[in-house]
Phi, psi and omega in degrees: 000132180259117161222106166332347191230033178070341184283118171306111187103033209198081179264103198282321144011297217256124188281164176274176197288007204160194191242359197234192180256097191309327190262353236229308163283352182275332216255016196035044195271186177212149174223143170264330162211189206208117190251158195224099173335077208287359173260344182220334176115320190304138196264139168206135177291206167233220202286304186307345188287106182325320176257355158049069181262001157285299194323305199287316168315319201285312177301335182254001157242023176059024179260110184294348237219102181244152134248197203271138165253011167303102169321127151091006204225120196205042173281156152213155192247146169237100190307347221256293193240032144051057211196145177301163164198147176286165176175168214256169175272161198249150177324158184282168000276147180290340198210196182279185184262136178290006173248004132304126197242168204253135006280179197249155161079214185302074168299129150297129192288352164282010196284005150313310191297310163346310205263148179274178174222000000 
């Protein structure tokens, strides 16, 4: 594992995979915001999200550490430590493009009832 930013779980290197939530687009899916692996890169939505596939990427490779991919959101979460975390800035692009709109991808028009709280 490579890390550039001295930070363990933290590759500043690695651009993220897309502008979408990668299992959500194989899956004609949907999202409400969109976290970004800082060690691999992977676009995942989030917890509010019906499939909350950052969370599950984290669980199934141990990379603890996302940050938000939300224009104008420059936070990072550490799944680990159930925490706010400081971090460096990560390869471009920072964030989804602000003419993507949220939520993203297959919406339902009911998709309020949808999101966890």
């Amino acid at each position: 594992m490579t890390e550039s930013s001295g930070t363990p779980g933290i590759d500043s290197t690695v651009p993220p995979s897309g502008s979408g939530c990668v299992e959500c687009l194989e899956r004609d899916g949907w999202w409400f915001h969109l976290r970004r692996c800082a060690q691999c890169g992977h676009i995942g939505c989030c917890d509010s999200s019906p499939a909350q596939h950052a969370s599950a990427h984290a669980a199934e490779t141990g990379h603890q550490i996302v940050r938000s991919f939300e224009p104008g959101e420059d936070w990072f979460w550490h799944y680990g430590e159930a925490q706010y975390y400081d971090g460096p800035d990560l390869a471009p692009p920072a964030s989804r493009p602000e003419t993507q709109p949220v939520p993203g991808g297959k919406v339902p028009d009911d998709w309020k009832a949808h999101l966890h709280r």
